[in-house]
C-alpha positions in Angstrom: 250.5 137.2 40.4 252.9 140.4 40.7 249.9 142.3 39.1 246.9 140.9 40.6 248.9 141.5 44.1 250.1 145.1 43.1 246.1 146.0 42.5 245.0 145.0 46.3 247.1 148.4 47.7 248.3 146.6 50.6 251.1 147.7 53.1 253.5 145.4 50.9 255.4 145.8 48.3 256.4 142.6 45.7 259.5 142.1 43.4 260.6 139.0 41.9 263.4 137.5 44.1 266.9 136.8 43.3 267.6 135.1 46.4 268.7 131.6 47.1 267.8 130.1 50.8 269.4 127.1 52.0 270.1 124.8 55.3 273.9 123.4 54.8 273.4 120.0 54.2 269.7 119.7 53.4 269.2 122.1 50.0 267.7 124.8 48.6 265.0 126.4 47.7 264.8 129.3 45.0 261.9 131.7 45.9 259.7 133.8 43.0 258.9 136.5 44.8 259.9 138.7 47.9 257.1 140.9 50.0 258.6 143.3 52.0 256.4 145.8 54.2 258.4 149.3 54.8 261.7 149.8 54.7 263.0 147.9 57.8 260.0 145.8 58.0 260.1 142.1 57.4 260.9 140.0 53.9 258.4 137.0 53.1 259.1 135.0 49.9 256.7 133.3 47.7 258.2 129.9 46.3 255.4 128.4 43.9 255.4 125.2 43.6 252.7 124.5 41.7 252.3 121.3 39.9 255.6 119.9 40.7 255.7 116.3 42.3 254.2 115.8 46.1 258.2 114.6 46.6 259.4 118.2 45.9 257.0 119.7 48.6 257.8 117.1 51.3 261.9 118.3 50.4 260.5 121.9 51.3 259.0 121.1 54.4 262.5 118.9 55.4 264.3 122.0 54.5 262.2 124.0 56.6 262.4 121.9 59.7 266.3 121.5 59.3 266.1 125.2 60.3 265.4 127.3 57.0 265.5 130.6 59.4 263.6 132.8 56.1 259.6 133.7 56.3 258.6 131.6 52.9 255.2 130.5 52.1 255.3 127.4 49.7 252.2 127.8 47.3 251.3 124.0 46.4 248.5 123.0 44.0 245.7 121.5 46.0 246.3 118.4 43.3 249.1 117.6 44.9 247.2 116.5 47.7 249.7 118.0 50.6 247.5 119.8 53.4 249.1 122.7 54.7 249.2 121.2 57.7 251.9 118.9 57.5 254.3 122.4 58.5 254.4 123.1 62.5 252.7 126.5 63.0 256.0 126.8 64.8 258.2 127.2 62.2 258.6 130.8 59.9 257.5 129.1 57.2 253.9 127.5 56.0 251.8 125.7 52.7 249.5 127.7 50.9 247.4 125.2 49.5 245.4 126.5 46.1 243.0 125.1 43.7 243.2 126.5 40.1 245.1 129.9 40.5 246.9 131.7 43.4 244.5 134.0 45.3 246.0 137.3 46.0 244.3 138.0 48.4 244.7 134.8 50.5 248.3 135.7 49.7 247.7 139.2 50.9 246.3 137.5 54.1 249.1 135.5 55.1 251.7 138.7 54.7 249.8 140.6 57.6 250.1 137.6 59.9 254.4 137.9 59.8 253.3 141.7 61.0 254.3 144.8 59.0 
């Protein structure tokens, strides 16, 4: 993903994350990736979740509505049946819902709506 992202020459930049995010009380969630446009501009992480169960997604968006504060998207295999709507479009977070592989560009996409 890091390459096929790198390739688009967008605004952003991507490094694999070493950050943990949490809501005290609710849990955790350990991002892949950071975006980060400019020096002062914002962070977004990337947390793929892939094929993992439908009950790991649903603990993403509780730990989002607990008040996870940090601009993640949450990339969830369209298998999982989960539709990105089930995150308010007024929290910092949202689903990217894919089928087969992770579309940088759709990826790309969702960056420039947190602003550079």
């Amino acid at each position: 993903m890091i390459d096929r992202f790198r390739k688009l020459k967008t605004g952003w930049t991507v490094r694999p994350s070493r950050r943990l995010l949490s809501v005290s009380g609710y849990g955790l969630c350990v991002p892949d990736l950071v975006f980060t446009n400019g020096a002062g501009g914002p962070k977004v992480y990337l947390e793929i979740l892939g094929f993992w169960s439908r009950e790991a997604v649903w603990r993403r968006i509780e730990l989002v509505n607990a008040g996870l504060k940090d601009h993640v998207i949450f990339a969830v295999s369209r298998r999982l049946r989960v539709s990105e709507k089930a995150l308010d479009a007024e929290v910092p977070s949202e689903l990217y819902v894919y089928k087969g592989t992770m579309n940088a560009k759709a990826i790309a996409e969702r960056l420039d709506a947190y602003g550079s």
